[in-house]
N, C-alpha and C positions, 0 to 999 in steps of 0.2 A: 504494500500500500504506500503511497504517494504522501506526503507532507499535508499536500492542501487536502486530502481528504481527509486528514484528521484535524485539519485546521479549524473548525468549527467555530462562527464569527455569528453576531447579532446582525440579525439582515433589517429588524426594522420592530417598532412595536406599535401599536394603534389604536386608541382609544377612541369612542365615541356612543355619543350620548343616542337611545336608542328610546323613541314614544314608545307607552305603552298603549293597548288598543283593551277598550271595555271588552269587545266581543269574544276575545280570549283571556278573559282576566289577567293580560300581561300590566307590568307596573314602567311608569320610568324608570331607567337605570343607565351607566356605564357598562360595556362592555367590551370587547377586542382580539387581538390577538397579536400573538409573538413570536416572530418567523427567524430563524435561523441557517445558516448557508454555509457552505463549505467548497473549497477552488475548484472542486469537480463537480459546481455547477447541479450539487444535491441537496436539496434544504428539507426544513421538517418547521410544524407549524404546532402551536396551541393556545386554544382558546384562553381569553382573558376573562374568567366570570367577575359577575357584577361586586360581590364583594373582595376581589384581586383590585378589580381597578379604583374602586375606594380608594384604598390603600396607596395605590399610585396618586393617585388626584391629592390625596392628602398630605404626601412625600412634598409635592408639586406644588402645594397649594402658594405657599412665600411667594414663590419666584412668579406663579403665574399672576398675585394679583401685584408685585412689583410691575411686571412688565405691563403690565394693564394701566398702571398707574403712570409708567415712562411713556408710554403711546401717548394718552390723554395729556398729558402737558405738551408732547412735541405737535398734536393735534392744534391745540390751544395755539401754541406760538406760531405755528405755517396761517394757521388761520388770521393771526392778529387779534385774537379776540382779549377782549379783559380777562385781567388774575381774576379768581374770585376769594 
């Protein structure tokens, strides 16, 4: 066996927010999945259940409502609007 096929690398993870529908008693939630690859072009995948991605969102949460907060003012300033 080859190097890169025991190279096994994060190909990508993907969260997203998913309605729930009355008609099947589904609820809103997170959910996703977590794909993995290696140089021979072979990857493997698994699901992100709703309470995994909690957990991520939670990890996440600082940084996402900082950058939230760095948008909104560079918003503010392209636009020229007042501080408030």
């Amino acid at each position: 066996m080859s190097e890169n096929k025991e190279a096994w690398r994060l190909a990508s993870i993907k969260i997203e927010f998913k309605k729930g529908y009355s008609f099947n008693n589904s609820v809103d939630r997170y959910e996703g999945k977590i794909c993995f690859e290696n140089g021979e072009e072979e990857s493997f995948s698994f699901k992100v259940r709703p309470e995994m991605a909690a957990d991520y969102i939670s990890i996440m949460s600082k940084d996402i409502v900082r950058a939230a907060e760095s948008l909104g003012q560079r918003l503010i300033e392209s636009l020229k609007l007042p501080k408030e």
